[in-house]
C-alpha positions as CSV (number, residue, x, y, z in Angstrom):
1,X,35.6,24.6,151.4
2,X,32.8,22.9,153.6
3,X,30.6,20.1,151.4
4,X,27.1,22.4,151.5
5,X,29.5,25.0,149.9
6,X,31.0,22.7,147.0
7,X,27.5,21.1,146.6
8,X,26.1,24.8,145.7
9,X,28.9,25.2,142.7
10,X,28.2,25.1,139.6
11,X,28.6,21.9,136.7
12,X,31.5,22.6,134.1
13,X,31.4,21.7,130.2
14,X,33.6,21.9,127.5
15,X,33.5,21.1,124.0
16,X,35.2,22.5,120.9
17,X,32.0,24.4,119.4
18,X,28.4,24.0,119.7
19,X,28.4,19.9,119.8
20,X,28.5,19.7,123.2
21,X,25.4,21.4,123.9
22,X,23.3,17.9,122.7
23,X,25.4,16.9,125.7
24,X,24.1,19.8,128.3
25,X,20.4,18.8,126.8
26,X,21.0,15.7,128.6
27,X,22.6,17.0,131.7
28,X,19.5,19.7,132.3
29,X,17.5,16.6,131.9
30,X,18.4,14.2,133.9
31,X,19.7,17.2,136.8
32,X,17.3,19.6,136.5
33,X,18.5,21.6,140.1
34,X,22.2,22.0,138.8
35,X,23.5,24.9,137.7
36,X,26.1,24.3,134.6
37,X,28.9,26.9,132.8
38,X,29.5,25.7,129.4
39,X,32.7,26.6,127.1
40,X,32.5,26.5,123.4
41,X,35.5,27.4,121.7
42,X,33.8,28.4,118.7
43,X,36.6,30.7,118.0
44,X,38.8,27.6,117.2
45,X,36.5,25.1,116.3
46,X,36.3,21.9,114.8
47,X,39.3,20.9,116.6
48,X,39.2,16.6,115.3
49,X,40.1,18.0,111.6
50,X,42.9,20.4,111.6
51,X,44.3,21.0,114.9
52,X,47.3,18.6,116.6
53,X,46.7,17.2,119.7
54,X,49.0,19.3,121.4
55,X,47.2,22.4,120.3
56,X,44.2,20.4,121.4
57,X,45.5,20.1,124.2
58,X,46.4,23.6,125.4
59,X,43.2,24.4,123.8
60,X,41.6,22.1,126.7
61,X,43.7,23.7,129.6
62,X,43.0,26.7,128.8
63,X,39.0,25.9,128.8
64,X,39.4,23.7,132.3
65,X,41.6,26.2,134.3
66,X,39.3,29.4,133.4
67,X,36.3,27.1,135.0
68,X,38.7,26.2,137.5
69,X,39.2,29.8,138.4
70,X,35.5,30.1,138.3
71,X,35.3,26.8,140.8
72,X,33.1,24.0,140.0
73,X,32.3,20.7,141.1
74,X,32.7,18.4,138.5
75,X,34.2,19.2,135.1
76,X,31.9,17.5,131.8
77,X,34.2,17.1,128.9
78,X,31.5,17.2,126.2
79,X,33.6,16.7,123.1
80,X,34.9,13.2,122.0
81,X,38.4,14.9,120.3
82,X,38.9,16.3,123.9
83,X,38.3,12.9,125.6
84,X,40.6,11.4,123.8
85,X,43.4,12.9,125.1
86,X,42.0,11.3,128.8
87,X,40.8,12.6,131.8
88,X,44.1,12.7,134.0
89,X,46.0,14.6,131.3
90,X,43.2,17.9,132.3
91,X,43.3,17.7,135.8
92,X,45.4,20.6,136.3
93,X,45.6,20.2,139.9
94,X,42.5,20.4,140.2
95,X,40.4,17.5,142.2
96,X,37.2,17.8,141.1
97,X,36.0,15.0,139.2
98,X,36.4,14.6,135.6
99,X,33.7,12.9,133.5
100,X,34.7,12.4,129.9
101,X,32.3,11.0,127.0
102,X,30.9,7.9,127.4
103,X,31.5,5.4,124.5
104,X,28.1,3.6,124.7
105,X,29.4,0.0,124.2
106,X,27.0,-1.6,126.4
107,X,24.5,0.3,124.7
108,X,25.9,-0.6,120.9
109,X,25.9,-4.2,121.7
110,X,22.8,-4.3,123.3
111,X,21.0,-3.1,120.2
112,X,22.9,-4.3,117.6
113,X,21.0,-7.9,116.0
114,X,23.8,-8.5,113.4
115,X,27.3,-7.2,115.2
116,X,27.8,-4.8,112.2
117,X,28.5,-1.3,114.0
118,X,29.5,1.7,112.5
119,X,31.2,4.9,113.9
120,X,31.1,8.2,112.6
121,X,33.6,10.8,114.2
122,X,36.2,13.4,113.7
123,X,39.5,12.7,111.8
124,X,41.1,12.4,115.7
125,X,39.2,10.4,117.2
126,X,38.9,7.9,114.5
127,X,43.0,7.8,114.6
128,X,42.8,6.7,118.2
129,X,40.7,3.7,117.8
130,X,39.7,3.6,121.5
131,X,35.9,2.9,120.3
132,X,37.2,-0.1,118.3
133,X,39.5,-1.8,120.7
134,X,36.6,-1.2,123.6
135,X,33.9,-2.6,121.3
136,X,36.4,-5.4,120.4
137,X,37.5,-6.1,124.3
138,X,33.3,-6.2,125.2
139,X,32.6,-8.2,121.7
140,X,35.4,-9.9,119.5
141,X,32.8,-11.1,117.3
142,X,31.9,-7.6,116.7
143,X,32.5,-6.1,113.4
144,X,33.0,-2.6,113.2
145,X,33.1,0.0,110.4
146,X,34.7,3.7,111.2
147,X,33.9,6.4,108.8
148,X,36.1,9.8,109.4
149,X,33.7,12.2,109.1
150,X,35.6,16.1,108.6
151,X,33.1,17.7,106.9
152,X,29.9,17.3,109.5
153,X,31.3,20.1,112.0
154,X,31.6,23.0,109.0
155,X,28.6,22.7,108.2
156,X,26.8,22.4,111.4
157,X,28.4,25.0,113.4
158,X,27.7,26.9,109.7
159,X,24.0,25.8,110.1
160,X,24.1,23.9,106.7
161,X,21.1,22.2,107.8
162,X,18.5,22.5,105.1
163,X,21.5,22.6,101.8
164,X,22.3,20.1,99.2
165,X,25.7,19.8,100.9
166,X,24.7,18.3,104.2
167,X,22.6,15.7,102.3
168,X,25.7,14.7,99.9
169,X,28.4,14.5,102.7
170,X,25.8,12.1,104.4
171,X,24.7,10.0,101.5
172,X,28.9,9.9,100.9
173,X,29.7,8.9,104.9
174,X,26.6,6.4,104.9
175,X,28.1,4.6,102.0
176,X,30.9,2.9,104.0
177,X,27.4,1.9,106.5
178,X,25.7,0.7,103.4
179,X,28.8,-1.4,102.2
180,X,29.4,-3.1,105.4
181,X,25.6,-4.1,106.5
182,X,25.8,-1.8,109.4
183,X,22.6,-2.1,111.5
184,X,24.1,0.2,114.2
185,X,25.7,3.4,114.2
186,X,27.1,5.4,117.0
187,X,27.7,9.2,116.9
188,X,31.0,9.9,118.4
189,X,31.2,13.3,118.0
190,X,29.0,15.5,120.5
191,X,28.3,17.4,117.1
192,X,26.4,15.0,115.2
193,X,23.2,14.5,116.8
194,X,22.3,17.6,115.5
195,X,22.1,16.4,112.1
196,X,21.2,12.8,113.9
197,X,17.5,12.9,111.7
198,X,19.3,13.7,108.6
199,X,21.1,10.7,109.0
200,X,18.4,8.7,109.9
201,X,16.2,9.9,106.5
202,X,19.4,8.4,104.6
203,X,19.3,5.5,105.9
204,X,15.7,4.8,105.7
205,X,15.3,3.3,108.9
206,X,18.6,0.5,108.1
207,X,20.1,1.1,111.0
208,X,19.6,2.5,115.0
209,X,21.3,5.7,115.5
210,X,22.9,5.5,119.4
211,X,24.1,8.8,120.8
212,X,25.9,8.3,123.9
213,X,25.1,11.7,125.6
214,X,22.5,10.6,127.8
215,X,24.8,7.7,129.1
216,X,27.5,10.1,129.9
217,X,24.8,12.2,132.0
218,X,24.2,9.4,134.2
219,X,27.9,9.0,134.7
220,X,27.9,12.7,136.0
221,X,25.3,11.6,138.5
222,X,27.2,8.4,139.6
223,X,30.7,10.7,139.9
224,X,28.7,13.3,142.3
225,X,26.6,10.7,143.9
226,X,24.3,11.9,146.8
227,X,26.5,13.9,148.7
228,X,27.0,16.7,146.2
229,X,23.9,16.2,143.6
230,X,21.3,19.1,144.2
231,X,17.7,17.6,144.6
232,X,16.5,21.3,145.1
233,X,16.6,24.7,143.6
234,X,15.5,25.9,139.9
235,X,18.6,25.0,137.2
236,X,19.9,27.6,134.5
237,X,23.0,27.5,132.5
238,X,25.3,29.5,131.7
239,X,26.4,29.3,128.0
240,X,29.7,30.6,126.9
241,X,31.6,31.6,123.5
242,X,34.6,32.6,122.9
243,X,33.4,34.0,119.1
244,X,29.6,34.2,117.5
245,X,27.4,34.1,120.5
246,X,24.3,35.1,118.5
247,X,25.3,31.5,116.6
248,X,25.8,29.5,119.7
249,X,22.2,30.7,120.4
250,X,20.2,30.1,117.6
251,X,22.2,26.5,117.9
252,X,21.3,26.2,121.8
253,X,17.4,26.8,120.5
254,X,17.4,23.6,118.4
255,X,18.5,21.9,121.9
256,X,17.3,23.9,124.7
257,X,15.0,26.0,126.5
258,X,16.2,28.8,125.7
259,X,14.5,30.9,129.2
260,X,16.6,28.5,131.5
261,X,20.3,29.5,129.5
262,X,22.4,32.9,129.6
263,X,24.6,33.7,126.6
264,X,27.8,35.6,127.3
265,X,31.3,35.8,124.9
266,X,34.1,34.9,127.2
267,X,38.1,35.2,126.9
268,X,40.4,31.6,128.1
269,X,43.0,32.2,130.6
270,X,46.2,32.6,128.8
271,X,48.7,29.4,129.9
């Protein structure tokens, strides 16, 4: 395929639900030309709480090869559960790059006054400690506190936003913040920074919330550099389900705009 032709494909993203569309908010932002095809599996989501990884796993191939089939540039895992499993183990044959979530640890340190940093994420990622050890390797005078946190996906991609629920699971998470004198917390789960004001009301302005979305964006750009980053043409996304498109919407409105995105329900390929 000639490089004019590869430049003109579309961006790839994959995340387990909804989460990952606080990820595509950054990636319209920062390249507004592109043209992206998201994957939710919202037919199998939250997959950091009750899934194994080799279920995530398959889960994942199934999501990169149908966008493979498809043919895109550059593939955006926008889901930290799916990152973990690291980006050589989706390549499929494929060589497009693969840009998985950034961890923000440059970004943590930088803003952190006392060293006390707390993590919120799925069950999964948690269990693989990779934000720890890298926050550890950058800082060893870092302390950090990692809260498990199975009960935030439910209830977003069940738009719990407003209920008494949301607001005791956070008060009950934040109390391990609380405990510890975090002054720092990091949202490792593309989920989260939906309920990111929520979390911020709790705390009562104790802490800076990071979200490491945007970071990962300008890792996309780095991975395409010049040669195949569009700096024409009018962007538009293409937003697929594989259940509850009419949820994935109303989600998408709380992130995007809404007259730049198609919604469509998809099927995987079957391994």
């Amino acid at each position: 395929m000639k490089e004019n032709d590869v430049k003109n494909l579309p961006i790839g993203v994959i995340d387990s639900g909804v989460g990952g569309l606080s990820v595509l908010k950054w990636l319209q932002e920062k390249m507004p030309h592109e043209k992206f095809v998201y994957i939710g599996d919202t037919a199998r989501c939250p997959y950091g709480n009750a899934h194994t990884e080799d279920e995530i796993y398959g889960f994942s191939a199934q999501m990169v090869m149908t966008l493979g089939k498809k043919g895109i540039k550059a593939l955006v895992v926008a889901c930290n559960t799916i990152s973990m499993l690291g980006k050589d183990s989706m390549r499929f044959g494929y060589d497009f790059p693969i840009i998985t979530m950034s961890k923000g640890v440059n970004l943590l340190l930088s803003t952190s006054k006392n060293k006390q940093i707390g993590i919120f994420a799925t069950p999964f990622t948690i269990s693989k400690e990779l934000h720890r050890k890298e926050i550890l390797e950058a800082d060893p005078e870092a302390k950090v506190t990692t809260v498990a946190c199975p009960d935030f996906v439910p209830l977003i991609e069940g738009e719990k936003f407003d209920s008494l629920k949301l607001r005791v699971t956070i008060g009950k998470y934040c109390q391990e913040l609380r405990k510890n004198n975090c002054d720092t917390l990091l949202l490792a789960c593309t989920h989260y920074p939906f309920i990111r004001k929520e979390i911020e009301r709790e705390m009562q302005g104790a802490l800076t919330v990071v979200d490491p979305a945007e970071q990962t964006a300008m890792d996309v750009i780095e991975a395409l550099g010049k040669d195949l980053l569009k700096d024409t043409g009018e962007g538009k996304s293409i937003i697929c389900g594989t259940s509850n498109v009419s949820k994935i919407r109303r989600l998408a409105e709380k992130m995007l705009d809404l007259k730049k995105c198609e919604f469509m329900e998809i099927k995987l390929v079957d391994l």
